[in-house]
C-alpha positions as CSV (number, residue, x, y, z in Angstrom):
1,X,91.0,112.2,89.3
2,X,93.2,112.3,92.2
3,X,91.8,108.9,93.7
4,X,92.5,107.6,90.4
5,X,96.0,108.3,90.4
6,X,96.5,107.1,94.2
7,X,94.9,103.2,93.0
8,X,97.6,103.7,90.1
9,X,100.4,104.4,92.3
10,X,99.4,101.7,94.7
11,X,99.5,99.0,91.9
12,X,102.6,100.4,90.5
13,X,104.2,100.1,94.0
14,X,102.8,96.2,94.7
15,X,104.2,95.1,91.0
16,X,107.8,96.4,92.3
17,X,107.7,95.0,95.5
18,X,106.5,91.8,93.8
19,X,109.1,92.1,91.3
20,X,111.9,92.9,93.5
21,X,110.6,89.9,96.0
22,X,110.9,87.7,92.8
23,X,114.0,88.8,91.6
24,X,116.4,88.8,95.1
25,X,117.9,85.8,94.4
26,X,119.4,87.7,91.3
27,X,120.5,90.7,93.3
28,X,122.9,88.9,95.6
29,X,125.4,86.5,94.2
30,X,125.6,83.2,95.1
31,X,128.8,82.9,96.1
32,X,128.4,85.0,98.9
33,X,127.2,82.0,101.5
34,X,129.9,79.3,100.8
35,X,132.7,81.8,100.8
36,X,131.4,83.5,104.2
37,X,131.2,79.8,105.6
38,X,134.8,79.0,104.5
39,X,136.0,82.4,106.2
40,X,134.4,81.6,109.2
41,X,135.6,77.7,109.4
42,X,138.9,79.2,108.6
43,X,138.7,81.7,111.5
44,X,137.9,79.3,114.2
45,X,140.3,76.9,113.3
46,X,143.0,79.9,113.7
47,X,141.2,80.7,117.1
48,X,141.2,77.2,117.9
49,X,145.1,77.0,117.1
50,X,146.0,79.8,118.8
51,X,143.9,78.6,122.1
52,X,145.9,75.4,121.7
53,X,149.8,77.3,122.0
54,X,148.7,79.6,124.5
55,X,148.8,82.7,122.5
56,X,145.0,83.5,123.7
57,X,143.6,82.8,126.3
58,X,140.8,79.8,126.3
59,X,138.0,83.6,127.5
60,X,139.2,85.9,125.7
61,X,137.3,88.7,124.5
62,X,138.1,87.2,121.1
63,X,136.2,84.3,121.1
64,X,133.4,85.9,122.6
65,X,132.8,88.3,119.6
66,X,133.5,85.4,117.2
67,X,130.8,83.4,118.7
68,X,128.4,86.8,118.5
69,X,129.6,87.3,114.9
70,X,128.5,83.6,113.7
71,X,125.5,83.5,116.1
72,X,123.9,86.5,113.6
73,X,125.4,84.5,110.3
């Protein structure tokens, strides 16, 4: 009996991972990508302007996690 119950749970756990592999397009909103994009494209241009006045440095520590940050996006 106990065996039986193990195959059941096993099944039950595939179907959800299937489902849930199916249905993560659903979970996460699309609008997610394009607005991250147009916060990042807005952020170097800001980086980029303030490099151009001399308010940063053309280093700075700034850039360098900026670059990080969109490296991983």
């Amino acid at each position: 009996m106990m065996h039986l119950i193990d195959v059941l749970s096993f099944c039950l756990s595939l179907l959800g991972i299937y489902s849930l592999v199916l249905n993560f397009r659903y979970l996460l909103p699309c609008y997610i990508i394009p607005v991250l994009s147009a916060l990042l494209t807005e952020t170097r241009q800001l980086l980029d302007n303030a490099e151009a006045i001399g308010a940063i440095s053309s280093e700075s520590e700034i850039r360098t996690h900026f670059t990080l940050c969109v490296k991983f996006v």
